[in-house]
C-alpha positions as CSV (number, residue, x, y, z in Angstrom):
1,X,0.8,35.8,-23.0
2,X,-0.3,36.6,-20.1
3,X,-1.4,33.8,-17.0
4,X,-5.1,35.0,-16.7
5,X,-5.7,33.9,-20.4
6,X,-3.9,30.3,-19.6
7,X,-6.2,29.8,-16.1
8,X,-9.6,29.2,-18.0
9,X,-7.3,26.0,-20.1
10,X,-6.5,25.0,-16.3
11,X,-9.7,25.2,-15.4
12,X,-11.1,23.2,-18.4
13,X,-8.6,20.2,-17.5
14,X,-9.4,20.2,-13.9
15,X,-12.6,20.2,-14.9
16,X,-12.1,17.0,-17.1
17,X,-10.0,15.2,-14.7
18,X,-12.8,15.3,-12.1
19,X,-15.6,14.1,-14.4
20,X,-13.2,11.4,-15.7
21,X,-12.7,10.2,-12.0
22,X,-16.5,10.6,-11.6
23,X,-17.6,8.4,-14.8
24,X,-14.8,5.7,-12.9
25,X,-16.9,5.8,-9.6
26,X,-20.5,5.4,-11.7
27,X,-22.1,2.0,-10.7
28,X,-21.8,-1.2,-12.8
29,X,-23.3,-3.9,-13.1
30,X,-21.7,-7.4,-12.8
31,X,-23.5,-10.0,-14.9
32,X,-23.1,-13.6,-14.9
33,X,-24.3,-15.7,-18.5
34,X,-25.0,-18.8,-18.3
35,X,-23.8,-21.7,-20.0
36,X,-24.4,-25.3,-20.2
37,X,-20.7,-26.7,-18.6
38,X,-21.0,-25.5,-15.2
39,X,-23.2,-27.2,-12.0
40,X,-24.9,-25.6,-9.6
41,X,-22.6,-26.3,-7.1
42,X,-19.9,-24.9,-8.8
43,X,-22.0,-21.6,-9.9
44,X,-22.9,-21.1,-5.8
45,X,-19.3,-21.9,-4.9
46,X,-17.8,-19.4,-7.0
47,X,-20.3,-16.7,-6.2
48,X,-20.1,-16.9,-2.3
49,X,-16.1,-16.7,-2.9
50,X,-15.9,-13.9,-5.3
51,X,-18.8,-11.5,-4.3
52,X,-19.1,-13.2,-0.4
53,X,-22.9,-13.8,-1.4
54,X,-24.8,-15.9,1.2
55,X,-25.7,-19.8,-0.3
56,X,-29.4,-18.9,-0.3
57,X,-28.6,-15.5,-2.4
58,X,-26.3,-17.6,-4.5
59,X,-28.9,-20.1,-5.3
60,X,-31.2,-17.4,-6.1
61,X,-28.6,-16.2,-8.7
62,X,-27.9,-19.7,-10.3
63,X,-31.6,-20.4,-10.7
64,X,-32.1,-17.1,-12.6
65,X,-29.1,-17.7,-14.6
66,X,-30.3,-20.6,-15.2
67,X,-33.9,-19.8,-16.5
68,X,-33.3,-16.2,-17.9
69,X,-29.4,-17.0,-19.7
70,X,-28.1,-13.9,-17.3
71,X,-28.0,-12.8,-13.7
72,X,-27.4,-9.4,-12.2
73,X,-24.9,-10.8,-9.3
74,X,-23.4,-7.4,-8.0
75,X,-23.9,-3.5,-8.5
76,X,-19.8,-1.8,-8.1
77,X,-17.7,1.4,-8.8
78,X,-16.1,0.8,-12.3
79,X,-12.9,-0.6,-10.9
80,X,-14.2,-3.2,-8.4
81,X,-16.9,-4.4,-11.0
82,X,-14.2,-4.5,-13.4
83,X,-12.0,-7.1,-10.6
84,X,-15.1,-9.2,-10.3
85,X,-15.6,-9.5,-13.5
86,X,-12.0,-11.1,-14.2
87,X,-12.2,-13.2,-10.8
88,X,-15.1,-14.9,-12.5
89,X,-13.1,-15.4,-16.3
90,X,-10.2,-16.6,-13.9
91,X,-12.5,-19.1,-11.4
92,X,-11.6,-22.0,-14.1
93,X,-13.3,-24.9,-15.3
94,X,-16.0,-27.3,-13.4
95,X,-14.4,-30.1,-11.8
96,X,-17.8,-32.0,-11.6
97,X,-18.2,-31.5,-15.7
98,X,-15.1,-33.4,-17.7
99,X,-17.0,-31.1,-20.4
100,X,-16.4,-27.7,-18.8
101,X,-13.1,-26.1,-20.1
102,X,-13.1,-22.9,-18.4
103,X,-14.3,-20.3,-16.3
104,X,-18.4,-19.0,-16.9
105,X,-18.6,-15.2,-18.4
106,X,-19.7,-12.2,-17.0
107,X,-19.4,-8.8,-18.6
108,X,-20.0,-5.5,-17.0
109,X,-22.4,-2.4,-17.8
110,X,-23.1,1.1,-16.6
111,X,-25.8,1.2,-13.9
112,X,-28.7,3.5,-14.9
């Protein structure tokens, strides 16, 4: 075989690798769901840590988690998203609620 017919299989897998690393750099969303075991408080405190949102922005977040069951807190490369996400599923529980066992959730999904 000759090394002209093997360059368009090259080509091809370049090709792939560079989309893969393109669909890995697409925006995603971070959302935060609410729940009933966490305060305020601890819903601001944990999003001025974790995505370095002001107090005011981070009230503005709790109240719509609050009111609509989900929040849009951040817009992220797949990779970063992906780290906020598990900073929030690590934060741990409330210490204000004896009720509140763990951390909030928050799932990612492709920006449009």
């Amino acid at each position: 075989m000759s090394s002209a017919l093997a360059l368009p299989d090259v080509e091809e897998e370049i090709l792939d690798e560079k989309e893969e690393a393109e669909d890995l750099e697409k925006m995603h969303h971070v959302i935060l769901l609410n729940d009933e075991d966490h305060t305020y408080d601890y819903v601001i405190e944990m999003l001025c840590e974790i995505f370095g949102l002001t107090e005011a922005d981070a009230y503005e977040r709790t109240v719509e988690v609050d009111m609509k069951g989900h929040s849009r807190v951040a817009t992220l490369p797949l990779k970063e998203a992906e780290e906020k996400r598990d900073k929030v599923h690590a934060f741990g529980p409330d210490p204000r609620l004896p009720r509140s066992l763990g951390s909030m959730a928050a799932l990612i999904e492709p920006a449009d």
